[in-house]
N, C-alpha and C positions, 0 to 999 in steps of 0.2 A: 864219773861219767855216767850217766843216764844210756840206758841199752839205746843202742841204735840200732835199726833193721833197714837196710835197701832190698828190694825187692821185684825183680825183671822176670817177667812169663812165670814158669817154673824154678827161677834159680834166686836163691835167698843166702842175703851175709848178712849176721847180726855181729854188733859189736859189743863189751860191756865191759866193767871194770874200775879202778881206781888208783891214781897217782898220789902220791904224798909227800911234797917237796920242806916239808918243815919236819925237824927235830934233827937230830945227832945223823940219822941214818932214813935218808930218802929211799923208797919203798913204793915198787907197782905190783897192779894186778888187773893185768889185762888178758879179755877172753874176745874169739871169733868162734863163730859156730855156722858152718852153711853147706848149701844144699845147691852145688853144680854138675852140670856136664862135663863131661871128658870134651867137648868139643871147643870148648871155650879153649881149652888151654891153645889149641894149634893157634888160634887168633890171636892170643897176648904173645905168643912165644914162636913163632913163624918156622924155630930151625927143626921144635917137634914134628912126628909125624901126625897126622890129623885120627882123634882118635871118633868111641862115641861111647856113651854109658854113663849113668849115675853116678855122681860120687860126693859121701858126704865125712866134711873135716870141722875136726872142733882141735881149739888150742888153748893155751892161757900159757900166758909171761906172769911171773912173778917171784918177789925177795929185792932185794937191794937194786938198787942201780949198777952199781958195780961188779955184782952179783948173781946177774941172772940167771931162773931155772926156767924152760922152758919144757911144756908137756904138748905131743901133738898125736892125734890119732884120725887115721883114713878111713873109711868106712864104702863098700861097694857090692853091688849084687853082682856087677860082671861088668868086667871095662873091654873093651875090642878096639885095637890099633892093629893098621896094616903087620898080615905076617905074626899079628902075636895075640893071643886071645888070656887073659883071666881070670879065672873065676872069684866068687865073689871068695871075701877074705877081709882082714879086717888089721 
């Protein structure tokens, strides 16, 4: 797969990677990497509470089909949701 990147005001998701459905053992690797708001999430997920802040996540799936490993890491200088504030972390 060729990187793909969408990209709306300030928030960016790239995609990248590779499938491989021939031989003995089918085998991916796939990667997301991007740069949203905490505010987005209340919109797709309506039961959270509405937060606000930076946040950025990178992942990759990869090994077997049957097999997978999956590696994911959060990245933030400071998220703020009603009643709960923190700091940044990683």
């Amino acid at each position: 797969m060729r990187p793909v990147v969408a990209v709306a005001g300030r928030h960016r998701v790239s995609f990248d990677g590779s499938i491989v459905f021939t031989g003995p053992s089918p085998v991916f690797d796939l990667g997301l990497a991007g740069d949203l708001d905490i505010s987005l999430f209340s919109a797709w997920f309506p039961a959270l509470p509405p937060g606000d802040g930076p946040l950025q996540i990178t992942s990759r799936v990869t090994g077997p089909l049957d097999d997978p490993q999956l590696q994911f890491a959060a990245r933030t200088p400071g998220v703020t949701v009603p009643d709960i504030s923190v700091p940044a972390s990683t």
